[in-house]
Structure formats: C-alpha cells, structure tokens
C-alpha positions, 0 to 999 in steps of 0.5 A, a space after each residue: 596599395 597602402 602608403 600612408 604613413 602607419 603610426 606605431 608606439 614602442 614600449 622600452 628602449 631596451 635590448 628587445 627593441 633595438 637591439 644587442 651586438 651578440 643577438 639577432 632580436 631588435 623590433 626596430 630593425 623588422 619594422 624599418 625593413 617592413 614599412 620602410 618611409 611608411 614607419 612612423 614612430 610616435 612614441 618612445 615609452 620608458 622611464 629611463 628618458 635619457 636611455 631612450 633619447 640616446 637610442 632615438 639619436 642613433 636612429 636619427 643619427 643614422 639617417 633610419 626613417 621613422 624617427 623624426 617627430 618620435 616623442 618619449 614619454 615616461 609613461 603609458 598613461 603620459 603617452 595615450 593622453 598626448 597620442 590622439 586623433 592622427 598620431 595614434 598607433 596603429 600598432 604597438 610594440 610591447 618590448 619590455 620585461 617580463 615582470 612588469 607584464 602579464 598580471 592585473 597588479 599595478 605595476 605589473 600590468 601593461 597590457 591593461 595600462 594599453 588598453 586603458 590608454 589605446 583602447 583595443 589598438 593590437 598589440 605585440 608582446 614579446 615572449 614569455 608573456 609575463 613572469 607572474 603566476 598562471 591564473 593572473 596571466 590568464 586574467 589579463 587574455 579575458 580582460 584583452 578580450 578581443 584585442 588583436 594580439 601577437 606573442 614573439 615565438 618566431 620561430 613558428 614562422 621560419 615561413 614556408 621553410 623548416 617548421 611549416 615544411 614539418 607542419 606541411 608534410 604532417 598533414 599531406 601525409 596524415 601523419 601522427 606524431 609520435 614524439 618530439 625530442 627537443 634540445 637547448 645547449 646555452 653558450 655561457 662563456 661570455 653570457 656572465 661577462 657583462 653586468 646585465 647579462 650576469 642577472 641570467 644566473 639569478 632566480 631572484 632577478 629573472 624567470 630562469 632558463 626554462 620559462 625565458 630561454 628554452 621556452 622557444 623550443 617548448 613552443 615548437 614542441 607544442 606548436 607541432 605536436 599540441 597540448 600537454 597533458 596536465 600534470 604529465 610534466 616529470 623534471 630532473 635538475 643538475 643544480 649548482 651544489 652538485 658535483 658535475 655543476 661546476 662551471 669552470 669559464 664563468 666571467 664574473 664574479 659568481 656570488 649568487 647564493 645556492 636557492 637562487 641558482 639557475 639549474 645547470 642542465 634540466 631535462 623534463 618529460 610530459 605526455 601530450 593530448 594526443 598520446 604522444 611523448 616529449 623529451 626535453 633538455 636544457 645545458 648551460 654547458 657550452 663555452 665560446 661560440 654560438 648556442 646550440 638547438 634542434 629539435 626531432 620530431 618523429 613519425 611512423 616510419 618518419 623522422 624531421 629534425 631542425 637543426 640551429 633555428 637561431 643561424 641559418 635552419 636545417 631540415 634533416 627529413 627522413 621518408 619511409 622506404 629510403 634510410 638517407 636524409 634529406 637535408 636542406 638548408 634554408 638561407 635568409 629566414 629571418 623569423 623576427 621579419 616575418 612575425 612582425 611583417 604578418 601582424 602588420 599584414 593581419 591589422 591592415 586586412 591583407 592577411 586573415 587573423 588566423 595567419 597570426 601563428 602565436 596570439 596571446 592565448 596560444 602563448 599561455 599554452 607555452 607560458 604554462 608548460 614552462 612552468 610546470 617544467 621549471 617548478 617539478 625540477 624545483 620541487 624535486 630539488 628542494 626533495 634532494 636537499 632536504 633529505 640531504 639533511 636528514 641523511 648527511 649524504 651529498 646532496 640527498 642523492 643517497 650516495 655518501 
C-alpha cells in the first residue's frame, strides 16, 4: 500500500481551489478527503501572495494537514526553480482562469510555463481548458505531448451511478442513441450581488454562459452521444434589448453596455456523427434557490433522463414494454472527489489511463462546440441588429 507523503503544486488561491460558500467546487477539499496525511502541498502559485497566505492560514488554522511547509510563490518559473529533487510534484493542479491558459502567447500559456518548469509532471486543468481561439488551444494539446492529462467535467464521473449507468445500459442493450435534450436554468438572483460575481454578465470580462457555464452538459452531451458534426450548430438568442430580456431581480447596478451582454437564454441544435440529434437551452431565468439542469437521452423504445447532476442525481430511466419510470436516486456522489481521487489512481499506477474520463484532448472536443454554439447566437444577433437599422423595426425581428 502507498504511504508515502505525494507532493502536489497548486495553481491559484481562488474560488476554483479552495472554494466558495454558494458552490460545491474546491480541489483542496478532494485532495485532503483523498490523501488524507498523505497530502503535501509544496507549493501555492499566485501573484496575489498575500490572498494565498490567507487561504493557507485557514487551512493551518483549521488543523487541515498538508499545509505546513506550503511555500508560495508569485510565479511558476519561481516555483519550479526552488521545487527540485524530494519536493517536486507529483501533481498539479491547474485551478486558475481561463484567459491566462490554453494558448502559446506568453501570458496565456501556463500549461507551457509547467511544462517548462516541471517538465511532463501531469496536470489538471480546470474547465473550460481556455478562452482562447480553437487553433491555439489545440497548439498547446501537441505541444503537452505526452503529458499525462486530466480536465474538470466531473460530471462524466458521477461513478457507477447516473451517467455510467446510462453509459452502461447503452452498451449492454446495443442501443443507438437517437437525441439528447439537454437543459441549463441559471439562478441569477444572487449571482450579480456580489462584485466578483457581476463579471458573469460581461463578455468583455468572461467567455459567457456557453463556453464556461453550460459547457457541463455539452460535455454529457458529447460524452454520451459523440462527435458533433461540424458546421451542424444552428443558434437562437434571447439578448438584453429584446422585449422578454428584462430581468426584473438583478442585485447590482447593470451598466454593462448592450454588445458586451451575456444572452439571456440560448437555444442551439447540432447534428452528431452518428446521425443523432441534439437540443439544447440555456436560461438566465430563474431567481433564488438552486440552478436547474437535466439532461434526456433518448433511444429506440428507451428514454433516461438526469435530473439535478449539481445536488443530489436522479436517473428517470424508461425501458421498452413498461411506460413507468424508473426513478433512483443517487445519494453521496461527489463527482469533484472522484475525478481527482481517479488522476491520483491513474499517476500512482492503480488505475490504467484510460480510466481518465476527460483528458485535455477529449476537452477541446467540448471547448469546440461551445464555441461554435456561442459564436452562430452572435452571428445571428448582430444579423438582427443590423437589419434593425436598416429597417427601423425593433430589434431586426420584422415586427414594428
């Protein structure tokens, strides 16, 4: 049995690594549960060195082993230079935004500073891989070469419960999916009460609700049914100058101009490889409580549907020759835990490769559909608003 102390690096002192109150995201909690006395953390990367100490101090201050002899450095190039011989990483934890990973431009590019600095030690990265344009994210995969690899869609690895049992019952039965109906409703009365939370709302600041948010259950969608084929995507936006795009339970102050603004709902649909079809929707719609999400995925004479993959999962399945669901509940799946609990398995030989369900190719699969998503709703509406000059009638819809 394994006991010896397994070192890990941890990129960022944000919300991603240690966690919010409203979200069940935060890597240190998995990796603690994982390793237990095991864990040692040597290093802490972030620019903001006093925001890290201050997370680190909570983690001392809470007795959470680990954290003793963490060191922080202000930079990758800092922290592999002083992490040699018995404190280098067995793993590290890329838990930083979006903007500064996923593209060979310095600056943008910490996938290549890790390697630079580590060499090929593996790596996981948190979704979506980056925010930069497609062809340079798929730069940086060639570049990791044979870099072990692991992306955050954790929902791919609710266990042997919902998605595997879907996954499962597909393949025993020889089924061939048909469709995927996929659905994401954003809470968003409390999501802009918050200074850091109002940058949601901006394209300027962020990727949008697409490639960041909803990019979870295009992952299911793809994980389940495969491929989309290119140039299938078809995208509708509801945007903030239309009519029904008034939010009436906003908590701040909405200054964010008209072509910077998230869509308020987006529905898409795309063919797949296989012939197969996919909807898809996502609302900025709801208000207080919990998000909303689930997922259908239909066969011949077959129907599953998960419900609330975020709480607590629900399988609906319904079988040929009985019209009744079979609904079962699926109660302490934490799939953050077991993501980073299978990498640490796969790095230290007690699980094969392949049981990594999202490495950093299959995320660019994902990364790429989003997109194409995202960029047909924008093409379309800037379509609408340029007839609407034209034409004088609201929006371009053709209704005065």
């Amino acid at each position: 049995m394994v006991s010896q102390p397994f070192n890990v690096v941890l990129l960022g002192a944000g919300d991603v690594n240690f966690g919010t109150p409203e979200g069940p995201w935060c890597h240190t909690t998995r990796l603690e549960r994982k390793l237990g006395s095991r864990l040692n953390v040597v290093g802490l990367v972030d620019p903001f060195v006093q925001r890290a100490e201050e997370r680190l101090a909570v983690k001392r201050e809470a007795g959470v082993e680990g954290y003793d002899r963490t060191e922080v450095f202000p930079s990758i190039e800092a922290a592999g230079k002083a992490l040699i011989g018995g404190r280098a990483p067995a793993l590290i934890v890329a838990g930083v935004q979006p903007k500064i990973r996923g593209s060979p431009h310095a600056g943008r590019d910490v996938e290549l500073q890790v390697q630079r600095a580590f060499g090929t030690t593996p790596l996981f990265v948190e979704k979506p891989i980056s925010s930069s344009p497609v062809p340079e994210v798929r730069q940086v995969s060639k570049a990791l070469g044979g870099t072990l690899t692991s992306v955050g869609y954790m929902f791919r690895y609710l266990e042997v419960k919902a998605v595997q049992t879907i996954r499962r019952l597909v393949r025993e039965h020889d089924l061939q999916i048909t469709a995927t109906v996929a659905q994401y409703y954003m809470a968003y009365e409390h999501a802009g009460s918050m200074e850091r939370h109002a940058v949601y709302f901006d394209l300027g600041l962020e990727v949008g609700p697409i490639v960041e948010q909803a990019t979870h259950v295009v992952d299911l969608c793809v994980y389940l049914a495969g491929d989309a084929v290119e140039g299938s995507v078809h995208t509708h936006t509801l945007e903030v100058d239309e009519g029904p795009g008034a939010l009436s339970k906003l908590e701040f102050s909405d200054e964010i101009a008209t072509a910077r603004h998230i869509p308020r709902v987006t529905t898409a649909v795309w063919k797949y490889a296989s012939g197969a079809v996919a909807s898809f929707v996502h609302g900025v719609a709801l208000h207080d409580g919990d998000y909303e999400t689930e997922l259908v995925v239909l066969a011949d004479g077959w129907k599953f549907k998960l419900v609330d993959p975020y709480g607590v999962p629900r399988l609906h399945v319904r079988r040929p020759g009985n019209p009744q669901e079979e609904i079962t509940v699926f109660k302490d799946d934490d799939p953050f835990f077991s993501e980073m609990a299978t990498f640490i398995d796969v790095i230290e030989g007690v699980l094969p490769r392949t049981a990594i369900l999202s490495s950093y190719d299959d995320a660019i699969k994902t990364y790429e559909l989003t997109w194409a998503i995202r960029s047909d709703g924008e093409r379309k509406r800037d379509e609408r608003r340029a007839r609407a000059k034209v034409n004088g009638s609201p929006n371009g819809n053709g209704v005065a």
